[in-house]
C-alpha positions as CSV (number, residue, x, y, z in Angstrom):
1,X,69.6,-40.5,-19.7
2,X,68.8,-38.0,-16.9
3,X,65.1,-38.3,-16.7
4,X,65.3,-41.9,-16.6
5,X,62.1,-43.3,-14.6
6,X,60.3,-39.8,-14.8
7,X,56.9,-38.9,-16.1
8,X,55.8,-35.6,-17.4
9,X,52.0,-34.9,-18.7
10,X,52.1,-32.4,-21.9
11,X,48.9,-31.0,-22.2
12,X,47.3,-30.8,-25.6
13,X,44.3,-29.3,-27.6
14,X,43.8,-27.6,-31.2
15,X,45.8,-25.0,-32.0
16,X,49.2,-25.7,-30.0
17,X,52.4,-23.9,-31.7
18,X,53.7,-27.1,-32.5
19,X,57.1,-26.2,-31.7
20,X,56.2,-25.6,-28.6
21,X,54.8,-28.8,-28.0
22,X,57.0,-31.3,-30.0
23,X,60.3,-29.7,-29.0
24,X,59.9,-30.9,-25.4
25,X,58.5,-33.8,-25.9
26,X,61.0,-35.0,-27.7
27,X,64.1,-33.4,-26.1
28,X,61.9,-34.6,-22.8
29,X,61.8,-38.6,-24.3
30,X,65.4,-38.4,-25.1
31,X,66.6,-37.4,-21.6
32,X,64.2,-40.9,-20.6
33,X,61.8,-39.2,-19.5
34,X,57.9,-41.0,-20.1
35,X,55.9,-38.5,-21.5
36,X,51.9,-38.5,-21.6
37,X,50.0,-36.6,-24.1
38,X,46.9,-35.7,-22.2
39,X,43.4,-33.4,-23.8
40,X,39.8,-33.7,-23.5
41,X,39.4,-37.0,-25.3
42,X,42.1,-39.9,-24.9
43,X,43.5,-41.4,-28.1
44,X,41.6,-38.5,-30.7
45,X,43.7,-36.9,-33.0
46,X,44.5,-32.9,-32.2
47,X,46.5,-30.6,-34.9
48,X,48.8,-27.6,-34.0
49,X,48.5,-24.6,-35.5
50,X,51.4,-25.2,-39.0
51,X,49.3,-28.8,-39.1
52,X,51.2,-30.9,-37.1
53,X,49.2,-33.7,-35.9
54,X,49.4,-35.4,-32.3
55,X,47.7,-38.0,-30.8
56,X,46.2,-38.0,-27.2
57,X,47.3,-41.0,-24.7
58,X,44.9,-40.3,-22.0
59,X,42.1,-37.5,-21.3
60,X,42.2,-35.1,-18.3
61,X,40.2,-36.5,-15.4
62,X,42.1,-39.5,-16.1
63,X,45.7,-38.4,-14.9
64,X,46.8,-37.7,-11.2
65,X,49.3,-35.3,-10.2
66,X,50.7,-37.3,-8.1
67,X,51.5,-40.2,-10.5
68,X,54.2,-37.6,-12.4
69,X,56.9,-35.3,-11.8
70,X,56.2,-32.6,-13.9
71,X,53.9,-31.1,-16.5
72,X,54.5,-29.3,-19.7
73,X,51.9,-26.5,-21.0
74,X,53.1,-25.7,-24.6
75,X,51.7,-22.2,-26.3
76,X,49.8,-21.5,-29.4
77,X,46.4,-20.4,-29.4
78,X,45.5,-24.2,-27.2
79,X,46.3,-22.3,-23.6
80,X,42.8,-20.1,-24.2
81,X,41.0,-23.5,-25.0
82,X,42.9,-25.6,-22.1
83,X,42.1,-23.2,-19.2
84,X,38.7,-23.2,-19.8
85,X,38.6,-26.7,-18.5
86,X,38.5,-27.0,-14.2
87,X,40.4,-30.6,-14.7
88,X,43.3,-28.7,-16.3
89,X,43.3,-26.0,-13.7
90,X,42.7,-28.4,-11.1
91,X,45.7,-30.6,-12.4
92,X,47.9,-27.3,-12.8
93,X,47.3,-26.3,-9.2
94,X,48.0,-29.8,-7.8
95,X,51.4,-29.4,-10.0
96,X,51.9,-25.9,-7.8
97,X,50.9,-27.3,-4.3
98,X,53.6,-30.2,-4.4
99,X,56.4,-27.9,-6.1
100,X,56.9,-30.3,-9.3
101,X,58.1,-28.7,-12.2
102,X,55.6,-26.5,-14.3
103,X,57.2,-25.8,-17.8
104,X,55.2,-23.3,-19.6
105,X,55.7,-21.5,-23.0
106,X,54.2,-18.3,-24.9
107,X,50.7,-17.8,-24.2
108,X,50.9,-21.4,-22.1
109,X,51.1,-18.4,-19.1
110,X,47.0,-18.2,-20.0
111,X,46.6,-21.7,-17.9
112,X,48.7,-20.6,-15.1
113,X,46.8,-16.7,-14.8
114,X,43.6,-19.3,-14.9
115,X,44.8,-21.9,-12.2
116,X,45.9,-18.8,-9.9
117,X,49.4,-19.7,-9.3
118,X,51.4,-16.8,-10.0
119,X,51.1,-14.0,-7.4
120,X,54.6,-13.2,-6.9
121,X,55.9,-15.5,-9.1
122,X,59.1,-14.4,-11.2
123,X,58.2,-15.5,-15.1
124,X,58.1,-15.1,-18.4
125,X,56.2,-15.2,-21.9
126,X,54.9,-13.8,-25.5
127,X,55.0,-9.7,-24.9
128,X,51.4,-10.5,-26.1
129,X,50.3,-11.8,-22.5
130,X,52.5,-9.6,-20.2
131,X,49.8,-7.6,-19.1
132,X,47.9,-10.6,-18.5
133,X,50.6,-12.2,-16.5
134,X,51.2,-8.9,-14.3
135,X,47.0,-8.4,-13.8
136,X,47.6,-11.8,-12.3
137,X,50.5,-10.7,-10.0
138,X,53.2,-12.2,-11.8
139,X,56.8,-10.5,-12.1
140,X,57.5,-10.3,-15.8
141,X,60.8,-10.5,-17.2
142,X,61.8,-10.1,-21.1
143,X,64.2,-12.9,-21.1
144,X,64.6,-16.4,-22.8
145,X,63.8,-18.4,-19.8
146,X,62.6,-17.2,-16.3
147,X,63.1,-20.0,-13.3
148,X,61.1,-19.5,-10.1
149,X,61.3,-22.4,-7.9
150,X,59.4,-25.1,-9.8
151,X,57.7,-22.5,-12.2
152,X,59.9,-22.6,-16.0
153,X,59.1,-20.0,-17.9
154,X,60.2,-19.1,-21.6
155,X,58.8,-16.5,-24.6
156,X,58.3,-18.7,-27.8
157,X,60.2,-21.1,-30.0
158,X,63.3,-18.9,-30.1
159,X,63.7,-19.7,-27.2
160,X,63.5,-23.7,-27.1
161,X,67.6,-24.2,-27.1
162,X,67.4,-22.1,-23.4
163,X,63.8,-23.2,-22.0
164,X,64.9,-26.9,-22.6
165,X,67.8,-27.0,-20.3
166,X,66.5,-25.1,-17.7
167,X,63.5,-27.5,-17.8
168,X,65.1,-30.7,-17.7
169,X,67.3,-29.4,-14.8
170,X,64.2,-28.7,-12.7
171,X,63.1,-32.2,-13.7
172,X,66.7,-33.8,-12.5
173,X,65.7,-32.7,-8.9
């Protein structure tokens, strides 16, 4: 177990591609990693977008960056609803500050134009967003999974098998 004694925040609200979220957390949990589920209200039920239910452990403004070593923003349509909150962004740019790992995921690249944090950054994501990700001065790449420094990238579900690695990797450091 590689992630043993490590914490990671997923970030959750309606909508997520539940891929995109359960994928990680569970390949996340079975490295030993501790992972959080955290949206606007602690402990309320949220669905992703096929129906897949997920229950919140704790709400935003009740996590600190610096109790975890990485954060997980999965895609769907729940990045556009996510980075309209300033504890999210807040939490995302705290993440960026203190170079922990920031896995993010299809349109999850919405929460990172919103937070600020990718002028120069090397990444990917959903063709869907790319001129999103370049307005914000992002360098975007068409490939499974983009690493910059602490910033993990990937395109959509596809792409799990390559994203996941690459994630837990920047985890292991």
């Amino acid at each position: 177990m590689t992630l043993k004694g490590k914490k990671v925040i997923a970030l959750v609200s309606e909508d997520f591609e539940d891929l995109e979220l359960w994928y990680p957390v569970l390949r996340l949990r079975e490295a030993g990693a501790s992972v959080h589920l955290v949206a606007e209200e602690a402990k309320k039920v949220y669905h992703g977008k096929y129906g897949v239910p997920v229950t919140s452990d704790y709400d935003f403004d009740s996590v600190r960056a610096e109790d975890y070593d990485g954060i997980l923003v999965p895609g769907g349509w729940s990045p556009d609803k996510l980075r309209r909150f300033d504890s999210v962004l807040n939490l995302v740019r705290a993440f960026d500050e203190a170079k922990k790992p920031i896995g993010q995921i299809c349109h999850a690249g919405w929460v990172l134009v919103s937070a600020g944090i990718l002028e120069g950054v090397n990444v990917t994501s959903t063709p869907g967003i790319k001129d999103d990700m370049t307005n914000a001065g992002a360098i975007w790449h068409d490939e499974p999974v983009v690493t910059d420094g602490h910033i993990i990238s990937s395109r959509r579900p596809p792409d799990l098998p390559e994203y996941l690695p690459a994630l837990i990797s920047a985890l292991e450091d």
